[in-house]
C-alpha positions in Angstrom: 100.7 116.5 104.9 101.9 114.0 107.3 105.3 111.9 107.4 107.1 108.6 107.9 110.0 106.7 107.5 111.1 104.1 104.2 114.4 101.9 104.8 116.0 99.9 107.0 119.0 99.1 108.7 122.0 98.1 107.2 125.2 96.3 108.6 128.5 95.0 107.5 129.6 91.2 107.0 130.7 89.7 109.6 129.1 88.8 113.6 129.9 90.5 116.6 129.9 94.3 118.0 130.4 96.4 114.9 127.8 94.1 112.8 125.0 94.9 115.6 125.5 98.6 115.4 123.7 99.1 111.8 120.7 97.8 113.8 121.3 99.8 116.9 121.4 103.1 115.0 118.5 102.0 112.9 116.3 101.3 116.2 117.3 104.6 117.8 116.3 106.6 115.2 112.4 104.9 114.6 112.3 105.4 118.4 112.8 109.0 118.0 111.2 109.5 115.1 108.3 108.3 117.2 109.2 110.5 119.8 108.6 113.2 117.1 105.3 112.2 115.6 106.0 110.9 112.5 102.9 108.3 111.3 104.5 104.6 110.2 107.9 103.2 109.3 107.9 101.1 106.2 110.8 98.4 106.2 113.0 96.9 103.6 113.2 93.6 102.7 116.0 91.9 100.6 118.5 88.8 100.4 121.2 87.4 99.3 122.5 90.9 98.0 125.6 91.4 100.1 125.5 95.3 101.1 124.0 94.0 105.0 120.3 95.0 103.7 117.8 93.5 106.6 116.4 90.0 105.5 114.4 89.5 108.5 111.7 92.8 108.6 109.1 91.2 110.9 111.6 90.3 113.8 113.3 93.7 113.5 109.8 95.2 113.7 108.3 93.0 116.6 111.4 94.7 118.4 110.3 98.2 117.4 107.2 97.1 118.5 108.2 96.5 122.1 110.4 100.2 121.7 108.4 102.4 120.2 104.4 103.3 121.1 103.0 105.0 118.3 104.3 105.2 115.2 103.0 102.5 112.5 105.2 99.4 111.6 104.8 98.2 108.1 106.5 95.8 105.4 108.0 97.4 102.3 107.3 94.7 101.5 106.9 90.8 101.9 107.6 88.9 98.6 104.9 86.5 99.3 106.0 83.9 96.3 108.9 83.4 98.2 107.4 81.9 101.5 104.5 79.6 103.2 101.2 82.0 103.3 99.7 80.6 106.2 103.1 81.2 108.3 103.2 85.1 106.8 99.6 85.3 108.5 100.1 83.8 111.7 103.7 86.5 111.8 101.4 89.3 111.1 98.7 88.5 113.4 101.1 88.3 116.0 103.1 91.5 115.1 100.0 93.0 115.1 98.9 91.8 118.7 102.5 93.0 120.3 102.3 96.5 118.2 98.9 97.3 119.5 97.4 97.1 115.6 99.9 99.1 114.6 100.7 96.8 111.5 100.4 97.8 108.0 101.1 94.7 106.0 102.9 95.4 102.4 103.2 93.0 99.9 104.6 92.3 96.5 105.2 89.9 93.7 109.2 91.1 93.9 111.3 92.4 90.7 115.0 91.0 91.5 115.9 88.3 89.6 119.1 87.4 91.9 116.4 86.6 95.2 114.3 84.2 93.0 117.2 82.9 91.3 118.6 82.5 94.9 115.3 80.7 96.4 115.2 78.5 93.1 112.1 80.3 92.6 111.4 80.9 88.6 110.6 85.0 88.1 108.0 84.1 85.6 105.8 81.9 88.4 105.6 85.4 90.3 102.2 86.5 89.7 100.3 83.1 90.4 102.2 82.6 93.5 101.4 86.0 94.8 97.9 85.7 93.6 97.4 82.3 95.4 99.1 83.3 98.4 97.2 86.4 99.0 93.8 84.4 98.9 95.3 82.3 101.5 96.5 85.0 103.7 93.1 87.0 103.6 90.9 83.5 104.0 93.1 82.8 107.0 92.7 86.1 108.4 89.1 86.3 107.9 87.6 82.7 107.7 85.0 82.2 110.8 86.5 79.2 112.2 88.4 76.3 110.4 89.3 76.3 106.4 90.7 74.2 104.2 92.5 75.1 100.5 93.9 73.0 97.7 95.2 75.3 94.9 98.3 74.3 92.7 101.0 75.9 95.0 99.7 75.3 98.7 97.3 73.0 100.3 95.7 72.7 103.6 93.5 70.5 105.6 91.3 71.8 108.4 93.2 74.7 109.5 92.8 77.8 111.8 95.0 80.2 111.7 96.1 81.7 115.7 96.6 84.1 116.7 93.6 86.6 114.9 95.2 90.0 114.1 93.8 93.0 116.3 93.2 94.7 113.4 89.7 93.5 111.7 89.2 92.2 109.7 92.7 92.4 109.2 95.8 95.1 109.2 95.9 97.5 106.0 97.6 95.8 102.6 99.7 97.9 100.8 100.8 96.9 97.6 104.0 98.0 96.3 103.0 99.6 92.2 104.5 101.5 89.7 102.8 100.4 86.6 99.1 101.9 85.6 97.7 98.7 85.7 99.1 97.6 89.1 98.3 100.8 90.3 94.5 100.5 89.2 94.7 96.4 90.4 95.8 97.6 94.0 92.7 100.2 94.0 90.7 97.5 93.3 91.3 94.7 95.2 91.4 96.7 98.3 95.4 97.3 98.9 96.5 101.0 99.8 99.4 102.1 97.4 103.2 102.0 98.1 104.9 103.9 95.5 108.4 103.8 95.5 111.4 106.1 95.6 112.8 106.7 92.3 109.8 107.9 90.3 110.0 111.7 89.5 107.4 114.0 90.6 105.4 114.1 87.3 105.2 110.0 87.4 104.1 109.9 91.2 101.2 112.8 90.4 100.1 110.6 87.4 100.0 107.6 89.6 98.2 109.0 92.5 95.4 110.5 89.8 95.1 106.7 88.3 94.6 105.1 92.1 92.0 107.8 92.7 89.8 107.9 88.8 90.1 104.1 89.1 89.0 104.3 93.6 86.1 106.3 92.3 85.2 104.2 89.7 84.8 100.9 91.7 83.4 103.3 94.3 86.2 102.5 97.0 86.6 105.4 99.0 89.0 107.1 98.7 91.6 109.0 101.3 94.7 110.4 100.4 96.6 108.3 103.4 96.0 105.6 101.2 98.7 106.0 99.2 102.4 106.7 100.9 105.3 108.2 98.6 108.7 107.5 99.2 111.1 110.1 98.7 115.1 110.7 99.0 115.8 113.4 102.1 119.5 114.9 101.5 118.6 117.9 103.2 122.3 121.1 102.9 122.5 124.3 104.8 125.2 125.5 102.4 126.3 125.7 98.6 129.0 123.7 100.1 127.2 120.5 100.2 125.5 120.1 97.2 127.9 118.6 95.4 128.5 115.8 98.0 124.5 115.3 98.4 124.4 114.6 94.9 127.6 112.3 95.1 125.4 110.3 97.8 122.5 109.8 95.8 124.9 109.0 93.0 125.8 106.6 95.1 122.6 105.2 96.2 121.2 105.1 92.7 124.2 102.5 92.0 123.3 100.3 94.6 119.6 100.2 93.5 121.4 99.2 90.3 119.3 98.1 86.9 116.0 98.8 88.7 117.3 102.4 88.3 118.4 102.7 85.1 115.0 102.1 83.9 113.7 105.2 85.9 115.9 107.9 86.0 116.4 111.0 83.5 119.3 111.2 81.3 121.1 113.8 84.0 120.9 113.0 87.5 120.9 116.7 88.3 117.4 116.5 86.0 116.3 114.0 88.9 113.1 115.4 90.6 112.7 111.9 93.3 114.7 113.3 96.1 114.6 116.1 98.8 117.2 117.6 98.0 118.7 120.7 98.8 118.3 123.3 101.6 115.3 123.6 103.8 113.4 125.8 101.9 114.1 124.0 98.7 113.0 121.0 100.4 109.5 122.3 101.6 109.1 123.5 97.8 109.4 120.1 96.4 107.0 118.8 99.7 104.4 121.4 98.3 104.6 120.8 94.6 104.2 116.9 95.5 101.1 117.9 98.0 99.2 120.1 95.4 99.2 117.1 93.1 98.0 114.5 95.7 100.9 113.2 97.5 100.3 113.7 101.2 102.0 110.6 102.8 105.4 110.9 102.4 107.7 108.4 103.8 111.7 110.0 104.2 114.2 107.7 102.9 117.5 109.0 104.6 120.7 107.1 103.4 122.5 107.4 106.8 119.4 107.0 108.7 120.5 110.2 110.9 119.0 111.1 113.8 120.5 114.6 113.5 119.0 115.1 109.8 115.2 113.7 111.6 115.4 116.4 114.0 116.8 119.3 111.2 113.7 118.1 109.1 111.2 118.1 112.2 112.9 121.5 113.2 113.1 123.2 110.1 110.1 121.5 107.3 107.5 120.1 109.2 106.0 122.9 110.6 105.7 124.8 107.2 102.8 121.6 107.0 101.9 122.2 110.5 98.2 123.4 109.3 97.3 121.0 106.8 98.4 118.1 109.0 95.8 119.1 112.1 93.5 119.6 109.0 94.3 116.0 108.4 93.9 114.9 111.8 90.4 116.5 112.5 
């Protein structure tokens, strides 16, 4: 089992010293969760939602980039309907050039109505304008030379895209799913699998089993680092805490807002998304989520603590010491 990192840094409104800090504290803690070996950092992208969420991921990341030396930077994700493809492909090359190809590039059609309300975007136009985009993106990242496309969204004349990704023939998609038939489309047109945080154990198990029938079928192969789970770290050391941990992801769950209606059960307490609880209940969950398939997790920590990285580094990750040199060999 290996781990990473899902979220991003969050600020209040406002410019000027305090507003920096969300970003300051988010960049210290990818630097040491570099330091401590953790595999890629997935980062958030919203707008227009007013709790400070980042709305810029690639600049944020081509600053990790410059910070950090191993650890993998990714999207979570790009709404491509939202911008110009050939721009998103030149960013990512270029990200990928300063990170050392350390770029994994996710993507999605998007699910909030507010942001394509917001870009004057119509939800329903979603699918074609990801489709469309996507053929651009990969045509400009691995056309030999000059191209030129005319679809019913973009068009371009005689174009080469600069500079090439380092990453051939380009960095890794990831395609954010949930559905079974998004799940089986990303395993067949060639995306690894983002699956997100508020599916319960049983759904991410069911998922993972559909990515790898439908891999095998298509005969892709198929590696279990090709699909990353995110999951909820509230780590307690005492009866104590409980109640506030669950308070907190009370509270996280209503920021999330209709999206996780639609997913959680009836009792939060019946909730099996998050690590949480003490160490040894966390490593219990890690395991049950490992026997069925889910080897990449990504921690999603609400205060984005460096203390709770190096409690989980201290106290989980070496109960998956083994299985993660197995990994690695």
């Amino acid at each position: 089992m290996q781990f990473g990192l899902f979220g991003g840094a969050r600020t209040k409104r406002g410019v000027g010293f305090e507003d920096s800090q969300g970003y300051d504290s988010f960049i210290e803690y990818v630097i040491e969760a570099d330091r401590l070996g953790f595999r890629q950092l997935f980062m958030v992208e919203h707008h227009f939602t007013g709790h400070g969420q980042v709305s810029a991921s690639m600049t944020v990341l081509s600053y990790l980039a410059a910070r950090t030396r191993h650890i993998r930077l990714g999207t979570a994700v790009v709404v491509v309907p939202w911008h110009n493809p050939v721009l998103v492909a030149e960013q990512v090359a270029t990200l990928d050039l300063l990170s050392g190809g350390r770029v994994d590039f996710g993507v999605g059609k998007g699910y909030r109505q507010a942001e394509f309300d917001g870009f004057c975007i119509p939800i329903a136009e979603a699918t074609e304008r990801f489709d469309e985009a996507m053929e651009i993106i990969r045509k400009a990242w691995t056309s030999n030379g000059r191209f030129s496309h005319h679809g019913k969204r973009w068009h371009y004349d005689n174009i080469v895209v600069e500079p090439e990704p380092l990453q051939r023939p380009h960095p890794p998609l990831w395609l954010a799913a949930g559905s079974h038939d998004s799940v089986r489309r990303a395993a067949r047109e060639g995306y690894n699998l983002l699956l997100d945080q508020l599916a319960q154990v049983d759904q991410i198990i069911q998922r993972i089993a559909v990515f790898r029938e439908e891999c095998q079928k298509i005969g892709r192969a198929y590696d279990p680092t090709m699909v990353a789970t995110a999951r909820p770290l509230q780590m307690i050391h005492s009866e104590s805490e409980r109640a506030a941990a669950w308070e907190t992801r009370k509270r996280v769950v209503s920021v999330i807002g209709d999206l996780a209606r639609d997913k959680l059960p009836d009792r939060i307490e019946d909730d099996t998304a998050p690590l949480l609880g003490t160490p040894e209940e966390v490593i219990a969950r890690l395991k049950e989520l490992e026997a069925g398939g889910a080897t990449n997790i990504l921690l999603v920590d609400p205060n984005a603590s460096v203390k709770n990285l190096l409690a989980f580094a201290r106290e989980v990750m070496p109960a998956f010491q083994a299985s993660r040199v197995a990994a690695a060999e």
